[in-house]
N, C-alpha and C positions, 0 to 999 in steps of 0.2 A: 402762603402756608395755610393751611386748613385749620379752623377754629379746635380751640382744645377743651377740654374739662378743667384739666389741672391747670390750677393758681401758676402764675408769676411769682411767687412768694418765697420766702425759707419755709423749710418744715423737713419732715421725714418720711416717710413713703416703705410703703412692705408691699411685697409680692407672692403671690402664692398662682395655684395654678388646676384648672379644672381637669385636665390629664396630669398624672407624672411625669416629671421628664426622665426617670430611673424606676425599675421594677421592685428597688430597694425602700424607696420614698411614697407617702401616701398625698394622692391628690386634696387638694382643697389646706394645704399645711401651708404655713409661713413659711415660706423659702430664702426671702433673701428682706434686707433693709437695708435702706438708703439714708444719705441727709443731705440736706443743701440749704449749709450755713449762709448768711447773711456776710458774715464777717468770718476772716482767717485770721492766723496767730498776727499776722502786719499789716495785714491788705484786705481792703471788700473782697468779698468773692463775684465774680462772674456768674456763677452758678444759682439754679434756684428750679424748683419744684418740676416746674413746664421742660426746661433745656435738660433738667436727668432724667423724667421720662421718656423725652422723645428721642435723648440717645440710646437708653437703654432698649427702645423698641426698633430706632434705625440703624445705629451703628454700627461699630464692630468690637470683634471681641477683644482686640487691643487698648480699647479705651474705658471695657464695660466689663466689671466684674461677673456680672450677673449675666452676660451673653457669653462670657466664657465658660461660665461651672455648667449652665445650664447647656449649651455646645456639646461638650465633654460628656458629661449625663447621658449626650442622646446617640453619642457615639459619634460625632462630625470629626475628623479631620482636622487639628492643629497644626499649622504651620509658620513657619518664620516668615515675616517679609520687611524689603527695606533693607535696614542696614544687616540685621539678624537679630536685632534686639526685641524687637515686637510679634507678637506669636497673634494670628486670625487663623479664621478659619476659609477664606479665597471667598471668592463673590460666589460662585454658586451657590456654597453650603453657608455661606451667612445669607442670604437670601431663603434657605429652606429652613434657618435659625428664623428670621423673623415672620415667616408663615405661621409656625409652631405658636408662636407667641400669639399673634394675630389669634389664634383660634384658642387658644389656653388662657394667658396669660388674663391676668386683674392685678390692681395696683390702688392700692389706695394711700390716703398722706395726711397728716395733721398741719395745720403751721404752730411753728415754736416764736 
């Protein structure tokens, strides 16, 4: 795996974006916030700083709020897969989801 910027840590994390992904929305706005608690209501978390940004930049929209609204926004394609419970967008157009971002997107984070 390729070296990252972002901590291994907890903290919180905002996105914003140097194009819009809507003609509604103005570029360079806080668009979306994250966290990646240390600790859950019973259990450690898994989760932390590095593994929510790298999903939110590779994953899919099934697991990633923020690859879904922003999806939606740019007019991709929502579909069901699997059992029908989980809605992506198909590997094409999450593939043209993570271009967009690649070229837009900035992310920055605190640790808490």
């Amino acid at each position: 795996m390729r070296p990252s910027p972002v901590p291994a840590i907890a903290g919180v994390y905002g996105w914003d974006f140097e194009q819009a992904p809507h003609q509604d929305l103005d570029a360079g706005r806080l668009l979306h916030v994250g966290i990646a608690l240390r600790f859950m209501a019973n259990r450690a978390s898994t989760q932390n700083l590095r593994k929510r940004v790298r999903y939110h930049y590779r994953g899919s929209a099934a697991g990633s709020t923020l690859r879904l609204t922003l999806g939606c926004l740019l007019g991709l394609e929502l579909r069901r897969v699997g059992s029908g419970q989980r809605m992506t967008f198909g590997k094409a157009e999450e593939a043209t989801l993570s271009q967009w971002m690649a070229e837009n997107a900035r992310v920055c984070w605190i640790r808490i």
